[in-house]
N, C-alpha and C positions, 0 to 999 in steps of 0.2 A: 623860129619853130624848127626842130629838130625833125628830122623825117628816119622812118625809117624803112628800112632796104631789103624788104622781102613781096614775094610777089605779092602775099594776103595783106599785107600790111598796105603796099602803094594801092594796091585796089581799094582799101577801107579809106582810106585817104581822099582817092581820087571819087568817091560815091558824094565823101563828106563835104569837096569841096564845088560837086556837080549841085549837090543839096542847096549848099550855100548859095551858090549861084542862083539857084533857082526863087530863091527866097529873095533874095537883095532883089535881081528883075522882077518878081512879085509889087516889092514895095514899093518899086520905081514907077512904075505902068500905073499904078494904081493916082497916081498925082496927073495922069491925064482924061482922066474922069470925075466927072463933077460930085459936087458935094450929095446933091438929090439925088445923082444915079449909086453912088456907094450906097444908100442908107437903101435904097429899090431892092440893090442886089443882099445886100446882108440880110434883110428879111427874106425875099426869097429862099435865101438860106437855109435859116432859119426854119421856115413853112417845111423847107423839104426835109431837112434835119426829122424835125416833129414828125412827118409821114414816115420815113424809115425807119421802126423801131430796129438800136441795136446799131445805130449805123454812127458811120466820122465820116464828115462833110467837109470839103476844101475849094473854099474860093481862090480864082486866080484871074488875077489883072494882065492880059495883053495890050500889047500897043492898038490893035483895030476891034479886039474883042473881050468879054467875060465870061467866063464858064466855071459852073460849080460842077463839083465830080461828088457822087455818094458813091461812097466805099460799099454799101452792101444795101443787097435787092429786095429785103425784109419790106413789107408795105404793110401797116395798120391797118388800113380800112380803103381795100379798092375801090371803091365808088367816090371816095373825096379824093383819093389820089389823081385818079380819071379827071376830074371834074377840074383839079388845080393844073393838070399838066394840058387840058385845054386853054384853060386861061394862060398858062404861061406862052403856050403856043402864037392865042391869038394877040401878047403883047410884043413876039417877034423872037420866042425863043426856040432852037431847036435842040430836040432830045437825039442823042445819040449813046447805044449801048456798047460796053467794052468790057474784056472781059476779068477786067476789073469792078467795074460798075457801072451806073448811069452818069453820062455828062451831058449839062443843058449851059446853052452857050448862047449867047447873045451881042450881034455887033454893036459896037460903038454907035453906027450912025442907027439905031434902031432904039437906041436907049434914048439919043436927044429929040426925038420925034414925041 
């Protein structure tokens, strides 16, 4: 691969190849959780996907943990949202907001339980 040797350039580079990184340890982490906790978290997904209208939803596999990030704060119908992010709470998840969006993350050992 050819590179080229400008400041904008190595920065678009060095973004693409943090990207990549980031994606390949995604894929990698994700083979140390079980097959029932993948399918748990991708609906979860899923659910929240559906509450945020307007929104992009991003699963991500760590070594001790999972957490879904929504890109944007848009909520359909507050009363089922309430209703789901106690339930997710009370299966061991917790929500934290950023100013980017919401992330809900949940440990590993809280998944095998």
């Amino acid at each position: 691969m050819k590179f080229i040797r400008t400041v904008e350039a190595e920065t678009a580079q060095q973004k693409y190849f943090a990207a990549l990184n980031a994606e390949t340890t995604n894929i990698a982490n994700r083979s140390h959780f079980s097959a029932q906790a993948q399918i748990m978290l991708e609906r979860v997904e899923q659910v929240l996907s559906m509450m945020h209208y307007d929104s992009k939803t991003k699963l991500n596999y760590r070594k001790t943990l999972a957490s879904i990030k929504v890109f944007n704060r848009n909520i359909q119908d507050v009363a089922k949202y309430q209703d789901y992010v106690e339930y997710l709470e009370s299966k061991g998840f917790e929500r934290k907001a950023s100013k980017q969006g919401i992330i809900y993350s949940i440990k590993k050992a809280a998944l095998a339980a």
